[in-house]
Every structure is written in C-alpha cells, then in structure tokens.
VODORO-695675 format. One record per residue (C-alpha): residue in three letters; x, y, z. Coordinates in pm, whole numbers. Each point is the difference from the previous one (the first is absolute). Example, Ala and Ser with C-alpha at 12.3 -4.5 7.8 and 13.67 -1.06 7.14 Angstrom:
2
<r residuo="ALA" px="1230" py="-450" pz="780"/>
<r residuo="SER" px="137" py="344" pz="-66"/>
***
This chain:
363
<r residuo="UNK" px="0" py="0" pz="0"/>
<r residuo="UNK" px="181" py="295" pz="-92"/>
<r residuo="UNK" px="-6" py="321" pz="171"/>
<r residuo="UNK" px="-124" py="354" pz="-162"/>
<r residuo="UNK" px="181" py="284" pz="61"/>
<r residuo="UNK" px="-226" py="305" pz="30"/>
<r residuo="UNK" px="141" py="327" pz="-157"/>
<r residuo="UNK" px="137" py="224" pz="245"/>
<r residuo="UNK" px="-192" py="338" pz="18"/>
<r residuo="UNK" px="159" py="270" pz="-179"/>
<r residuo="UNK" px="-239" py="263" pz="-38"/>
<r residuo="UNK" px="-167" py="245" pz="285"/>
<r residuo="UNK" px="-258" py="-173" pz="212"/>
<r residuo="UNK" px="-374" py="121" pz="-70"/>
<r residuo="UNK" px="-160" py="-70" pz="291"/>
<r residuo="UNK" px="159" py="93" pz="328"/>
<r residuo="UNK" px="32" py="-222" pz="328"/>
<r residuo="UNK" px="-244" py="178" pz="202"/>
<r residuo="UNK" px="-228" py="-14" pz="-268"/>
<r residuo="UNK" px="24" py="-389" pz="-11"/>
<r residuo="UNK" px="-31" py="0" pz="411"/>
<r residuo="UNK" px="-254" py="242" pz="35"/>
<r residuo="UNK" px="-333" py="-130" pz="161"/>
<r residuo="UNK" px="108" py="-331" pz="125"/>
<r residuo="UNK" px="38" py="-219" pz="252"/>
<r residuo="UNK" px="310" py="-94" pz="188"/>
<r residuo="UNK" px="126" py="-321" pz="-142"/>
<r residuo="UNK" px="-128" py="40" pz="-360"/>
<r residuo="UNK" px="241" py="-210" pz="-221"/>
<r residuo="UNK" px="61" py="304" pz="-245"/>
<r residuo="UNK" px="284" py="10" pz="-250"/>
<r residuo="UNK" px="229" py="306" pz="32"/>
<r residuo="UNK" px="213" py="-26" pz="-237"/>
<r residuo="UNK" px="62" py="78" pz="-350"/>
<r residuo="UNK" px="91" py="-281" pz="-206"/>
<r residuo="UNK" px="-247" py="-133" pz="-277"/>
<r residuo="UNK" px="-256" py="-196" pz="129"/>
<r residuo="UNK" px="78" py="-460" pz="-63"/>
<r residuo="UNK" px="-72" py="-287" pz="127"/>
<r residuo="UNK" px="175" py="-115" pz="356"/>
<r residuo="UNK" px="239" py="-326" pz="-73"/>
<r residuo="UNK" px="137" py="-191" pz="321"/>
<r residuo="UNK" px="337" py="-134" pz="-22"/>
<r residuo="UNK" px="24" py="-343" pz="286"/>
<r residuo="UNK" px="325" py="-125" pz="114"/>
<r residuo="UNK" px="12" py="-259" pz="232"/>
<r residuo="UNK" px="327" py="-142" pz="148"/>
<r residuo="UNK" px="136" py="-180" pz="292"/>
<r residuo="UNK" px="371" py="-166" pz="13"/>
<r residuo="UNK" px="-73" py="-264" pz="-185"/>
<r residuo="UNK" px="-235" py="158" pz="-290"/>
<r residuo="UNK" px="-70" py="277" pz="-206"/>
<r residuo="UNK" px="-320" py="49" pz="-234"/>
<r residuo="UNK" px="-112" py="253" pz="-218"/>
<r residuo="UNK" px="-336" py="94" pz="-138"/>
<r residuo="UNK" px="-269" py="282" pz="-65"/>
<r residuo="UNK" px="-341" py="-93" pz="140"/>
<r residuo="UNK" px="-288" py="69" pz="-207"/>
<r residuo="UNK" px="-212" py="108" pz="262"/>
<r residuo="UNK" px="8" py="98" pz="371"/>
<r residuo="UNK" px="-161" py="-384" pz="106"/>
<r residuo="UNK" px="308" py="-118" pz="-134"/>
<r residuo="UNK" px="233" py="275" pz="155"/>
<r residuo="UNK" px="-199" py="-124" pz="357"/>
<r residuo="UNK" px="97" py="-354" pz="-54"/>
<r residuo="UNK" px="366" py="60" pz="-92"/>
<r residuo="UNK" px="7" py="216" pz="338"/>
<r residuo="UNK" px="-131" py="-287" pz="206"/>
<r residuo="UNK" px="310" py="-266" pz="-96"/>
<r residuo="UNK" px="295" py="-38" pz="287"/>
<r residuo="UNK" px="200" py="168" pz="-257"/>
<r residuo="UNK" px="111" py="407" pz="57"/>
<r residuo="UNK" px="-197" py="150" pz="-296"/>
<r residuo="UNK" px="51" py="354" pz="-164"/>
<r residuo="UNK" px="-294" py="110" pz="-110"/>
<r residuo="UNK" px="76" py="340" pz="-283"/>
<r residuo="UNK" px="-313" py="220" pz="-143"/>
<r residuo="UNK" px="127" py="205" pz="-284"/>
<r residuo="UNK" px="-224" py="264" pz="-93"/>
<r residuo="UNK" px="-234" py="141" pz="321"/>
<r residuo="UNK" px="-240" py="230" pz="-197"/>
<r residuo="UNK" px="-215" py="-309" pz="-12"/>
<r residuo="UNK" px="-218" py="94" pz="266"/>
<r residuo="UNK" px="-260" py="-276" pz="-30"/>
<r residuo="UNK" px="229" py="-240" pz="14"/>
<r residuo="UNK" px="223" py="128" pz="288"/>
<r residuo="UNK" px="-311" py="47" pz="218"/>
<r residuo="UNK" px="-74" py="-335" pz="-97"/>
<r residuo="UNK" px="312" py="-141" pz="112"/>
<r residuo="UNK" px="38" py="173" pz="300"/>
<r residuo="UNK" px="-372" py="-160" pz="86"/>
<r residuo="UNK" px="214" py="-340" pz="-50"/>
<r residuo="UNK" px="265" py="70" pz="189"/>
<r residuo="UNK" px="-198" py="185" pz="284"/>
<r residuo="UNK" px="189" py="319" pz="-24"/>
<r residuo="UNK" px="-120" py="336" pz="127"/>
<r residuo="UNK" px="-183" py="243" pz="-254"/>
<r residuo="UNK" px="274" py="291" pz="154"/>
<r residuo="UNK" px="319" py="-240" pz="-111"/>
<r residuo="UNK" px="-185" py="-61" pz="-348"/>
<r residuo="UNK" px="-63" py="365" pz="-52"/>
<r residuo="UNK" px="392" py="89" pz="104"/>
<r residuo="UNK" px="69" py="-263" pz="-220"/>
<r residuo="UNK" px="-132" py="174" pz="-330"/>
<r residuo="UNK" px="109" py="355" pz="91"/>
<r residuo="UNK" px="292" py="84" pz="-137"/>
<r residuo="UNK" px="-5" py="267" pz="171"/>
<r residuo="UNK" px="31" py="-124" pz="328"/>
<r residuo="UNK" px="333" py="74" pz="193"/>
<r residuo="UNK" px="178" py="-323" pz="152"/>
<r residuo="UNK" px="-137" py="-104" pz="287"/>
<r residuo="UNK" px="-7" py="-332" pz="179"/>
<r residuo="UNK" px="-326" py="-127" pz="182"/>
<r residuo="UNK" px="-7" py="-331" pz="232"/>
<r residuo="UNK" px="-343" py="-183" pz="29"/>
<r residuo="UNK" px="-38" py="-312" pz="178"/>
<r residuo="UNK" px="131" py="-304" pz="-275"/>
<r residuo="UNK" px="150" py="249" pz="-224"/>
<r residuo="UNK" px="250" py="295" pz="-42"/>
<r residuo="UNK" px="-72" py="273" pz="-277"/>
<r residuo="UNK" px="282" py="214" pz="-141"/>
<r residuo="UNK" px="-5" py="244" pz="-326"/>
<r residuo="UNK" px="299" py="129" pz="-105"/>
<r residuo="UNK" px="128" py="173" pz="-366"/>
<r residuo="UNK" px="195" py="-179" pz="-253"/>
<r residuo="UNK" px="212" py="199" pz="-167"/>
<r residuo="UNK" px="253" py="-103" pz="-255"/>
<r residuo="UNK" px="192" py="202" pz="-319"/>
<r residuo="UNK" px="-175" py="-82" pz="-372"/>
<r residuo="UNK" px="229" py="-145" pz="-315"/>
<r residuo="UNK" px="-37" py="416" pz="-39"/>
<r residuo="UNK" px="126" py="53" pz="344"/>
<r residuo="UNK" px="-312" py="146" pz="100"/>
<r residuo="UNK" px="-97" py="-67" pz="321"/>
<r residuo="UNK" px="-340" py="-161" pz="59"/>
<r residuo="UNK" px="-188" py="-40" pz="340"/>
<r residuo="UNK" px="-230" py="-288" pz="24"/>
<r residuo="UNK" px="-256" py="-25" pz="324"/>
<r residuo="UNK" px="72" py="-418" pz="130"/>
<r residuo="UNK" px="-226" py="-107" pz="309"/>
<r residuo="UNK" px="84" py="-340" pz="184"/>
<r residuo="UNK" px="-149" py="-205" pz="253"/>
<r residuo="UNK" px="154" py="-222" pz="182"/>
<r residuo="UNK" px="-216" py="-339" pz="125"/>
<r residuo="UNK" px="147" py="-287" pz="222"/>
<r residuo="UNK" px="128" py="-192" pz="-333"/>
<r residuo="UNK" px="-43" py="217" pz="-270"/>
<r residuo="UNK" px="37" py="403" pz="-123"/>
<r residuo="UNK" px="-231" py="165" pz="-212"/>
<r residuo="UNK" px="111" py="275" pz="-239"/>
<r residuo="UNK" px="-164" py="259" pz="-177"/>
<r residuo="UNK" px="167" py="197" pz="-274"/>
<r residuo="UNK" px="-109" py="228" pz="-318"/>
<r residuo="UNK" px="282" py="-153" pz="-265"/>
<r residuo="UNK" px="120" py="-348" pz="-84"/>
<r residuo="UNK" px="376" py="202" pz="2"/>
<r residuo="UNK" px="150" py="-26" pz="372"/>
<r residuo="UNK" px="304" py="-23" pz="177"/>
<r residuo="UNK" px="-88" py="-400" pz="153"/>
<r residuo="UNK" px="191" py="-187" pz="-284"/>
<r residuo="UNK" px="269" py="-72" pz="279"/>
<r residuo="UNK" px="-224" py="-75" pz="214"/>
<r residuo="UNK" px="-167" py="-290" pz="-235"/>
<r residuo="UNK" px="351" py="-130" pz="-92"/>
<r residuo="UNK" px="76" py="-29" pz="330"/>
<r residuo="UNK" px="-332" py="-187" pz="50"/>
<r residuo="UNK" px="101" py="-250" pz="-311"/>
<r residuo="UNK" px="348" py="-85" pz="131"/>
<r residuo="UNK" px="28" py="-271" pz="181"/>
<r residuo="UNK" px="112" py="-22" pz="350"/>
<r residuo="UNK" px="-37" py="397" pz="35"/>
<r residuo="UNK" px="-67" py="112" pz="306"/>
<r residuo="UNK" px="-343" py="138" pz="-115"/>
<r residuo="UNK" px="-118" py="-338" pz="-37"/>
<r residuo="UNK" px="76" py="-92" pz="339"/>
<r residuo="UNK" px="-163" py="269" pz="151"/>
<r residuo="UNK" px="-385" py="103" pz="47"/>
<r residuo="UNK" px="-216" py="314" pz="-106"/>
<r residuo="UNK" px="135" py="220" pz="240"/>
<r residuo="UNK" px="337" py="-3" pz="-164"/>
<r residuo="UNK" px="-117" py="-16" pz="-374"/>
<r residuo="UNK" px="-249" py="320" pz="143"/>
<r residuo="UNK" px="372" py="163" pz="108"/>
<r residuo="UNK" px="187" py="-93" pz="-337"/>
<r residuo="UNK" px="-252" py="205" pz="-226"/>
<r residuo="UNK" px="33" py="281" pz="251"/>
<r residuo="UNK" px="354" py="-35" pz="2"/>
<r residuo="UNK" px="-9" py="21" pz="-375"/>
<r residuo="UNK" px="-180" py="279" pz="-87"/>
<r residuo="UNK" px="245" py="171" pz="286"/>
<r residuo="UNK" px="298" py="-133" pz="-210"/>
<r residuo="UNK" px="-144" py="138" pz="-321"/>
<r residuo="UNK" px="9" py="354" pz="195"/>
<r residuo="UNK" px="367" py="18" pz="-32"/>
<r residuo="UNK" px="-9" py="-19" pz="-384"/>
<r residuo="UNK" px="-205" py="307" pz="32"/>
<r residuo="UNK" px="181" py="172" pz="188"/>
<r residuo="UNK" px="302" py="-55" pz="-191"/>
<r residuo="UNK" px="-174" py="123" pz="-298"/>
<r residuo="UNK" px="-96" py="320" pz="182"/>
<r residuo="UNK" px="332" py="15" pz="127"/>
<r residuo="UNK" px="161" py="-6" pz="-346"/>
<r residuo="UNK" px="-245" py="246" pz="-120"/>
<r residuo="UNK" px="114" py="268" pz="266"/>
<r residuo="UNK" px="376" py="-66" pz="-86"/>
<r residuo="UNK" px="-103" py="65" pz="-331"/>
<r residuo="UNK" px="-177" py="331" pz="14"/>
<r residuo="UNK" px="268" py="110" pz="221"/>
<r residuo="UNK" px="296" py="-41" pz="-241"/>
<r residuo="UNK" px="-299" py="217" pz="-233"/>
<r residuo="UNK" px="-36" py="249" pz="226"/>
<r residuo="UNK" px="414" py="58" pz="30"/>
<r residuo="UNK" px="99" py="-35" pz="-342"/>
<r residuo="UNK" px="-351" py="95" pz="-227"/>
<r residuo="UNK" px="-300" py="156" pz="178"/>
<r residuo="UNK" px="-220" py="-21" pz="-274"/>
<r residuo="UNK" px="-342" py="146" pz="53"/>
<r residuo="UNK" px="-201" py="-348" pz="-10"/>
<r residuo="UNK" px="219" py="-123" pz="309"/>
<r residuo="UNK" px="-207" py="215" pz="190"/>
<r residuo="UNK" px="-350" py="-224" pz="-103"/>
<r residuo="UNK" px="245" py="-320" pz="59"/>
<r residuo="UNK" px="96" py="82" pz="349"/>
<r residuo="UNK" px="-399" py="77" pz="62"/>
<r residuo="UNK" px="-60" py="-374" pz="-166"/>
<r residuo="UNK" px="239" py="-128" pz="293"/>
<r residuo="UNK" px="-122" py="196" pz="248"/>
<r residuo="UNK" px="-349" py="-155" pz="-32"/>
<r residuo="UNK" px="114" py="-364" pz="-66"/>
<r residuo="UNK" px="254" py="10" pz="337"/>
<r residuo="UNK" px="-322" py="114" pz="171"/>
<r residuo="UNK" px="-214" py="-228" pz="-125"/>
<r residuo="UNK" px="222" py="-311" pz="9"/>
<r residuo="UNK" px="42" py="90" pz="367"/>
<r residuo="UNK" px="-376" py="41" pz="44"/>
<r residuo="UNK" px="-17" py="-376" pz="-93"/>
<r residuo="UNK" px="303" py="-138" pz="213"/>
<r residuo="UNK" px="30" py="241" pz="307"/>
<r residuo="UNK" px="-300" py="-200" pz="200"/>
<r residuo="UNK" px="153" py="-364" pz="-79"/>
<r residuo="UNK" px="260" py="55" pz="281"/>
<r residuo="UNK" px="-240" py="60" pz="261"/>
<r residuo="UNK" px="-245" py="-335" pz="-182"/>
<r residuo="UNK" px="293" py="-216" pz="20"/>
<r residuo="UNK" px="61" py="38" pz="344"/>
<r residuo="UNK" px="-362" py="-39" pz="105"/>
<r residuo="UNK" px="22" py="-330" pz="-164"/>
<r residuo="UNK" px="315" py="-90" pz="263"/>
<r residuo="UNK" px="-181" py="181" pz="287"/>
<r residuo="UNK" px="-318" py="-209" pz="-92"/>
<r residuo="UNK" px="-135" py="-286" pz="240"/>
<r residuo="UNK" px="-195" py="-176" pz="-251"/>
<r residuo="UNK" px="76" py="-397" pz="-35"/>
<r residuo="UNK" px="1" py="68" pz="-403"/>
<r residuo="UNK" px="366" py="122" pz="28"/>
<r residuo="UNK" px="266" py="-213" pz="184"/>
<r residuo="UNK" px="344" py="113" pz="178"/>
<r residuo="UNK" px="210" py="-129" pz="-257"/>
<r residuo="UNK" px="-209" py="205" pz="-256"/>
<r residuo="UNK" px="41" py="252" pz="213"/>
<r residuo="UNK" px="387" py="-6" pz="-27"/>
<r residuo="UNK" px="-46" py="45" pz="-386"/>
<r residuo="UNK" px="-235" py="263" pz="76"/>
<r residuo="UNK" px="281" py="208" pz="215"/>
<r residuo="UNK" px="212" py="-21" pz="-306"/>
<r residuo="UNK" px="-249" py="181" pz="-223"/>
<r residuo="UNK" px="-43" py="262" pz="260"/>
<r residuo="UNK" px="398" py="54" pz="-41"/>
<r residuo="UNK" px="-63" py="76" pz="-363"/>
<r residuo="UNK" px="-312" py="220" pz="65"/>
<r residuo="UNK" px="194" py="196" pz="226"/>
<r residuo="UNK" px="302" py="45" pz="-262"/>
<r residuo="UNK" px="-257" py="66" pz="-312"/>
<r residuo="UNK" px="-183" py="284" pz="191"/>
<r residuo="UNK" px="361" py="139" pz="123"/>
<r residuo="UNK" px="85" py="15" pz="-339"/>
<r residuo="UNK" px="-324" py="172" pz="-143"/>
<r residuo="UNK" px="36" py="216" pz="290"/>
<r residuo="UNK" px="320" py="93" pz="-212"/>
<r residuo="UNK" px="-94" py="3" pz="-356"/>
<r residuo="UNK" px="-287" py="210" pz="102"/>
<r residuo="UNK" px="199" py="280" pz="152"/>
<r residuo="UNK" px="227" py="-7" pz="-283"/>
<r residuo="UNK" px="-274" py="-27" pz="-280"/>
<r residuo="UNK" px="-171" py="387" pz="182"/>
<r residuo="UNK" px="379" py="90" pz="-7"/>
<r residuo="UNK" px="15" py="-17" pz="-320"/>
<r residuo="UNK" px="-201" py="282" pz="-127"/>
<r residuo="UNK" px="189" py="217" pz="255"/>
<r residuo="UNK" px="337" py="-114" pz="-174"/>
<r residuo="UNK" px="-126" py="87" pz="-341"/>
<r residuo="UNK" px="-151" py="302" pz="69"/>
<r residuo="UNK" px="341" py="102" pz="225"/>
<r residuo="UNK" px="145" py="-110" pz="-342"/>
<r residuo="UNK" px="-132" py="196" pz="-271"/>
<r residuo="UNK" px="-27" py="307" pz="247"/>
<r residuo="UNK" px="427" py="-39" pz="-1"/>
<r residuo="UNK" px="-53" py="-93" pz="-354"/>
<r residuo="UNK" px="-180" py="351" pz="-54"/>
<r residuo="UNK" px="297" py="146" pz="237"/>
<r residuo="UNK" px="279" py="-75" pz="-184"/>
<r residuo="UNK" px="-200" py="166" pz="-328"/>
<r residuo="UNK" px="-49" py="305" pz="131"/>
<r residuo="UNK" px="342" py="36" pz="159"/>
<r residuo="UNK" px="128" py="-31" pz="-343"/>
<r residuo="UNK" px="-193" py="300" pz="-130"/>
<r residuo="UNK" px="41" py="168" pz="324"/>
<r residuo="UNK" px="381" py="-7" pz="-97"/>
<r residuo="UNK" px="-66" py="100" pz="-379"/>
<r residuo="UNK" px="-180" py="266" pz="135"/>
<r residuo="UNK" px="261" py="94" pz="198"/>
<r residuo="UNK" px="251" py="0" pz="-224"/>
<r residuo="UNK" px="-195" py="156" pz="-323"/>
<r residuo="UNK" px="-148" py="304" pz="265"/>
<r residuo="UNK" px="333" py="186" pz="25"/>
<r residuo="UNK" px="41" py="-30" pz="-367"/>
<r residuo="UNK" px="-342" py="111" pz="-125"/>
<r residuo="UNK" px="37" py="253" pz="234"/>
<r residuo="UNK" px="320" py="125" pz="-200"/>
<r residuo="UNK" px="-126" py="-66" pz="-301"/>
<r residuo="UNK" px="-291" py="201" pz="56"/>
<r residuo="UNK" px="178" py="320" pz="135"/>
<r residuo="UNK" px="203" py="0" pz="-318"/>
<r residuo="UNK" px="-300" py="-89" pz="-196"/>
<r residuo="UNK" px="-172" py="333" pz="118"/>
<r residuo="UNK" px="-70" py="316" pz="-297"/>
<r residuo="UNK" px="205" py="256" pz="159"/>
<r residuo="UNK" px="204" py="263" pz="-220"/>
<r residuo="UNK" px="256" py="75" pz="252"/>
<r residuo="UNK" px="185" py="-346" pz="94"/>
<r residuo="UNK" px="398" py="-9" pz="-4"/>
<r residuo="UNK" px="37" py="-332" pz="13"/>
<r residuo="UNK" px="-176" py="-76" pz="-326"/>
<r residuo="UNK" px="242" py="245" pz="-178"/>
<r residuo="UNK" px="316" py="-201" pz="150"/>
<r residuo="UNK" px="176" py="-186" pz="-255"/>
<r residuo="UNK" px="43" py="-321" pz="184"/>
<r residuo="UNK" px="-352" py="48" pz="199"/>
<r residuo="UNK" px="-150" py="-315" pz="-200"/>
<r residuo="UNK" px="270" py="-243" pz="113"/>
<r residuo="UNK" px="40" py="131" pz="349"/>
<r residuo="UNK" px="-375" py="-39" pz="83"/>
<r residuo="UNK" px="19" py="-359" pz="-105"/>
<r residuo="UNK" px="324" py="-30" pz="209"/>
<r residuo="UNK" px="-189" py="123" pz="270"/>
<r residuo="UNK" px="-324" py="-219" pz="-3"/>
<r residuo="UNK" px="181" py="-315" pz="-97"/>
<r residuo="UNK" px="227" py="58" pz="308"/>
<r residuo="UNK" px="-267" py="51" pz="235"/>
<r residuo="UNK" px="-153" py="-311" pz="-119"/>
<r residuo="UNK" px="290" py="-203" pz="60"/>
<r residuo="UNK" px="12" py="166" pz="358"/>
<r residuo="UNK" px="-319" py="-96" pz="36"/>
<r residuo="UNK" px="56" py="-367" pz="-90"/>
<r residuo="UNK" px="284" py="-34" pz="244"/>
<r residuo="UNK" px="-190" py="207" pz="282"/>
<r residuo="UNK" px="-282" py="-281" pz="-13"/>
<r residuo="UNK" px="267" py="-325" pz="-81"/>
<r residuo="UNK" px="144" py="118" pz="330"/>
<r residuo="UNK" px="-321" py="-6" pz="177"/>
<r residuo="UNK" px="-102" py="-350" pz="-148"/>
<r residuo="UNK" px="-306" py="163" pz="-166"/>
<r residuo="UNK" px="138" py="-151" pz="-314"/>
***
C-alpha cells in the first residue's frame, strides 16, 4: 500500500484559525493546518527481539488487532486533516477529544500531557529541504504500555534511523519496550535540530563576510529573512527542554529508569541546542546593526574624500576667482611672468596641502 504525499501548502491561507475554532466546543477534532486535504494512511511496525514485521492496515479494526499482539507495535498516521477518521480512531483507542484536537492543530505549541494509560507529547519536526529550505512539520505521539502512536502531516520525516534501527537485528531497540522506542523518535527529531542549526549557523557566517566585504542593498531583506527564521525555529524548540525533563520528572509506570537515563541524555542536548540559539539569535539582530554601522563608515569614508577635494580645490578657486575678477586697474595681470607664477603658486599650495593631510593620516 503505498503512501501519498500531500502537497505542501505554498500559497496564503484563506481562512484563518480563529475562524475554523470559532463557536465550538472544547475537544472538537478540527484540522488546523494547511496542507491539502487526503486520506489518513497508518504505517504498523511490530517488533520484539526475535521479529520484525511490516505492513499498512487497511482499516483501524485491523490497526486494533495488530496493537493487541505481545509484540511492541508503532502505530504512524500520515496525513491528520482527516478528521472523520481521527475522531474515529481516537473512539478506538479511547483517547480524549482534547489530545485528538491537539493532535490536528498544527498550531499547537509542544506540550506534554499524562492521562492515566497513556502519555501525550506534540512537538515540531523540522528538517532542511533538497532546496535547503527549512520546513516545520506539527508530529503528535502517544505513548501506550506496548505501543506509540504518531501523528504527522507528511510521509517525509526524520525516523528513517529510527526504522533501521528497528530492522537490525540484535539492536538494542528491539530489546527494549515502548517507552524507549517513545524516547528514540523524540531523540530524533532533537538530533535533526542540530542540522538546523548548522544551517542557520552557516547562513550568519555568510551574511557576515557580506556585510564586511559587499553590503549590497538586498542583504538588508536577507538579514530580516534570518531574523524571522532564528525566531521561529526557536519558537518550535525552546519548550522541548522543559518537555523532556517532565518526561524524567514523571511518575508514570509508562516510562522506566533505564529510559529515563536515555532521557537525561536528550536533556543534555536540549540544553546545548537552546544555548546555541540563544547565540545565533543575538548575532542574527546584530547583524543589521553591523551593516548599518557598515555602510554609515562606508558613507564616511565618501564624504571624507570630497571633504578633502574640497579642501584642497577651495584655496584655489578662491585664487582663481580673484584673478578672474573685471577690474581695469590690476598689476599683477600686466606682469610678464604673472601667468606662470600664479600656477606656481596654486600648484604649491596644493602640494602643501597634500602633505599637511598625509601627515595627519587623513589620506
């Protein structure tokens, strides 16, 4: 069964979120998003140490039956603007209407919600285009005694090393229960952060070697661009820190201590990916304070040059004009070597001048 891909969203939404919200009920399973409406497909691994199967389940009966087996099962929902069929499944799976309706909001910040035989998380996948675009996709997960459920808008994700992990044999994934395949997508999508980051980071280092050796005038529009994505990018990842060590803080029997220990190590990168935005975000608002410091010395050294062409040509229109004046009576025009010695004059004082400012490092 082979998965569509919907086609991202490109143009300006038409109807805004509160429009879509307006009027009803908390725990309405309403789509927020923007993607093109399609058909949900579920994705079912199941694996223990000893087996691994495959297979896309027509139908959510079938999705129930392949939960029930002894087997950890990984249950993935591409495409949540279904919303027939995810209030349908949640019915199955006895999920609150709340976690269904942060489930289809993209626009829902990360969170993390404990109920009684289940954890719910939402975080943001983000990952760089073959266009090195960056793209933000909303992922929900719940995490069950034996299984994880995950909802996501796109087919594309950042799990493939997850699943290979899953198909090798005597991986540690496959000796280990929900709890720590629930960790290894988290820990995943928190890996994938880096790349981003790196791409940001490149994309400063680059404007700043722009800014010292060509300001051009679009730079300005760039650094802008980078402004926004920095913010947004850290809009998306800031909150994980703090979800991340709920999860370790948490009491619930879902997660065990050894998870736990796995757990403390994704903290340690949460901690060094928000130190780092912390960065790239003060440098990225730098930025436009370096290139406008730049093309203000830029616009400095210009008008010193005419300030000392100025100062140079003044004296000497000032001569030439007091010789170029209609009087009858003026000796020195009579002289016989008057031409030559004015030019002696005003090419002297010129080269005076030029040493007079070499000397004073104007020049």
């Amino acid at each position: 069964m082979q998965i569509k891909k919907p086609k991202p969203f490109n143009g300006k939404p038409k109807i805004s979120r509160a429009n879509k919200k307006v009027g009803k009920a908390p725990g309405t399973v309403t789509y927020l998003g923007y993607r093109e409406k399609t058909d949900s497909v579920i994705h079912v691994i199941n694996y223990d140490e000893d087996s691994f199967d495959e297979f896309y389940p027509k139908n959510i009966e079938e999705l129930i039956r392949s939960k029930d087996k002894k087997e950890t099962t990984w249950m993935d929902v591409v495409g949540i603007n279904d919303e027939k069929f995810i209030e349908n499944l949640g019915k199955r799976l006895d999920l609150n209407t709340l976690l269904l309706e942060d489930a289809v909001n993209t626009q829902q910040r990360p969170k993390v919600d404990e109920y009684e035989d289940h954890i719910f998380g939402v975080f943001k996948m983000l990952y760089l285009d073959a266009d090195k675009v960056l793209v933000n996709e909303h992922v929900a997960m719940v995490l069950f005694k034996d299984s994880v459920l995950v909802f996501q808008e796109l087919e594309e994700d950042v799990f493939d090393g997850v699943r290979k992990r899953i198909m090798a044999e005597k991986s540690r994934i496959r000796t280990r229960g929900a709890d720590y395949l629930f960790f290894a997508l988290i820990d995943a999508l928190i890996d994938n952060y880096f790349f981003v980051l790196e791409n940001i980071h490149a994309k400063i280092e680059t404007l700043e070697e722009e800014v010292y050796e060509n300001p051009s005038p679009d730079i300005a529009q760039r650094i802008q661009f980078l402004k926004k994505e920095v913010l947004k990018v850290r809009r998306f990842i800031f909150p994980v820190r703090d979800l991340v060590s709920r999860l370790i803080d948490s009491e619930s029997d879902l997660i065990t201590k050894d998870t736990k220990i796995y757990l403390r190590d994704a903290l340690d990168h949460c901690i060094e990916i928000n130190e780092s935005l912390q960065i790239y975000r003060e440098m990225s608002m730098s930025l436009m304070e370096m290139y406008m410091s730049t093309m203000s010395n830029k616009m400095n050294e210009v008008m010193k040059v005419l300030t000392i062409m100025a100062s140079i040509f003044i004296p000497l229109t000032f001569i030439a004009g007091i010789y170029g004046m209609n009087f009858d009576y003026m000796p020195e025009l009579h002289a016989k070597n008057g031409y030559f010695i004015v030019w002696g004059v005003m090419i002297s004082l010129f080269i005076a001048m030029l040493v007079y400012f070499k000397r004073k490092k104007w020049l």
